[in-house]
C-alpha positions as CSV (number, residue, x, y, z in Angstrom):
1,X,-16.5,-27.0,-12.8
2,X,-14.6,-26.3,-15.9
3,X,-10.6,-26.7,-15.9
4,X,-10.5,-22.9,-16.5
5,X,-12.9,-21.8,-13.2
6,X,-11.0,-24.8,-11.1
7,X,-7.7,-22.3,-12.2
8,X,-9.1,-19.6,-10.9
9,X,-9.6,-21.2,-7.3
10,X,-6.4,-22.0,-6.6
11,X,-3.2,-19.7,-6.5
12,X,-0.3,-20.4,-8.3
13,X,2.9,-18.5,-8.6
14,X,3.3,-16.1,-11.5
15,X,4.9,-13.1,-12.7
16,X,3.2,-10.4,-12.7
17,X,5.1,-7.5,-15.5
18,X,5.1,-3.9,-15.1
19,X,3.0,-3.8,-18.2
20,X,-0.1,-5.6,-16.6
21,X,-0.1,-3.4,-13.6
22,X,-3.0,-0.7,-13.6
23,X,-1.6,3.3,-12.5
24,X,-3.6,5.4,-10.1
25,X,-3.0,8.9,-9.6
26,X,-3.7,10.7,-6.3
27,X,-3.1,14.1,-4.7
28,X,0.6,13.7,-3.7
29,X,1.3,10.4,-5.1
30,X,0.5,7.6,-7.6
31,X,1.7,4.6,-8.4
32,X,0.5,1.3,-9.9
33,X,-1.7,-2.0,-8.6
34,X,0.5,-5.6,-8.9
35,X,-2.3,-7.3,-7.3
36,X,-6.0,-5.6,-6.5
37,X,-8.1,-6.8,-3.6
38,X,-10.7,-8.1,-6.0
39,X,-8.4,-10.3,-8.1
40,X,-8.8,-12.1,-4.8
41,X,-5.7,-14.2,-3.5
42,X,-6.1,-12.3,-0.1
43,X,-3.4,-9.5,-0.5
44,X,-3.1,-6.5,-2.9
45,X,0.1,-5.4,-4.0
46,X,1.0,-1.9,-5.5
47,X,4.3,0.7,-6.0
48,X,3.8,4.0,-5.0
49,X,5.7,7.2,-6.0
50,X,5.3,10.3,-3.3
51,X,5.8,13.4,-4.2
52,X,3.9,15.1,-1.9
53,X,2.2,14.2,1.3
54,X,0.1,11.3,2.3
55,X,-3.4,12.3,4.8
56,X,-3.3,11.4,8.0
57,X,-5.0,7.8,8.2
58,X,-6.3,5.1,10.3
59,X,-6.1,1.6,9.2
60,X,-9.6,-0.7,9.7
61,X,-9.3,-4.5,9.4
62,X,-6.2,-5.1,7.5
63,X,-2.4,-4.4,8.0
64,X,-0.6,-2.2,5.9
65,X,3.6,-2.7,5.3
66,X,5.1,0.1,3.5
67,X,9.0,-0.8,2.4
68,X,11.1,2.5,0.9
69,X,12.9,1.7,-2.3
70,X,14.6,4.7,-2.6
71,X,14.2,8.2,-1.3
72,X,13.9,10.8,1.2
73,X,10.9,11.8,3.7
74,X,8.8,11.0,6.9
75,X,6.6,8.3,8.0
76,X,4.5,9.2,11.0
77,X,3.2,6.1,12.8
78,X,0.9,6.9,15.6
79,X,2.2,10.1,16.4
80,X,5.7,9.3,16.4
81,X,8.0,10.7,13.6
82,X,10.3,8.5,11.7
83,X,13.0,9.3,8.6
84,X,13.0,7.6,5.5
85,X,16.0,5.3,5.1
86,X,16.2,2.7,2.0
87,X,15.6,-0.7,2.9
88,X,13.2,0.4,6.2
89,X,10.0,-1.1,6.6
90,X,7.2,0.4,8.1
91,X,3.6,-1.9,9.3
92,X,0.8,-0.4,10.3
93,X,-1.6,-3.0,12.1
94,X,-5.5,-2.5,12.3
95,X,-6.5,0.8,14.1
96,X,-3.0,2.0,13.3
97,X,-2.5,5.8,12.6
98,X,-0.1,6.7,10.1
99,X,0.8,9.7,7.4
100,X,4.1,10.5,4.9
101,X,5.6,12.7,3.2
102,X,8.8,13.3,0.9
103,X,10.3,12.4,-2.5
104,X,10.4,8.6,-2.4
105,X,9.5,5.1,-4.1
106,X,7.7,2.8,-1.8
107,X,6.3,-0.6,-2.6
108,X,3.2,-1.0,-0.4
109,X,1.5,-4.7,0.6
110,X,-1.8,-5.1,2.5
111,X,-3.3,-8.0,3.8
112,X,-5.5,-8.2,3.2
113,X,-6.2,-6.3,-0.3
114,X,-7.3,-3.6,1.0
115,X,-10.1,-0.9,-0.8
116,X,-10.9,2.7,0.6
117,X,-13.0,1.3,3.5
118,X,-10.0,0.2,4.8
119,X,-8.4,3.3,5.2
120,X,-10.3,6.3,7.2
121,X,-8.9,9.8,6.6
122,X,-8.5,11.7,10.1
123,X,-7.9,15.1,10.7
124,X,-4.2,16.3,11.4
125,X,-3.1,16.6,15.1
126,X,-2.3,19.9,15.8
């Protein structure tokens, strides 16, 4: 193995600038990848900006943390409603429902990394 694959294998800390991130737009937010599952240290990291409304959504093998940088809004976690506050965490296990919704800056961490099949859209309760 060369010294540059044996680098690869093994983790080591770094900085990772706002100019190396990669920016994903979606219906009622966007925001931009720090770490994506396939760079593969076990975790993806990301910022997200709502405006709008996140779907209704069950997690599926991985745990999702959501924690609100600034802003207003509502987290729903398995039916139960919850207001935004600054500085508020929110987890979301495996088989955990959750949705949001507001004007807020979130920076979201999944472990781990986490793709689309990871995250099944449900219908709203009604």
């Amino acid at each position: 193995m060369s010294e540059a694959e044996g680098s690869k294998s093994i983790p080591h800390p770094r900085k990772i600038s706002f100019d190396k991130t990669e920016h994903f737009d979606r219906e009622g937010f966007s925001g931009d990848h720090y770490v994506k599952p396939e760079d593969g240290l076990g975790y993806s990291a990301l910022s997200v900006d709502v405006h709008g409304r996140h779907p209704l959504t069950r997690m599926v093998g991985a745990t999702r943390s959501y924690y609100v940088r600034e802003g207003t809004g509502m987290f729903t976690l398995n039916g139960v409603a919850h207001e935004v506050k600054v500085g508020s965490l929110f987890v979301i296990p495996d088989g955990g429902e959750y949705e949001y919704q507001g004007e807020m800056k979130l920076f979201e961490f999944n472990v781990p990394g986490t793709t689309s099949a990871n995250a099944i859209k449900l219908e709203p309760k009604e």
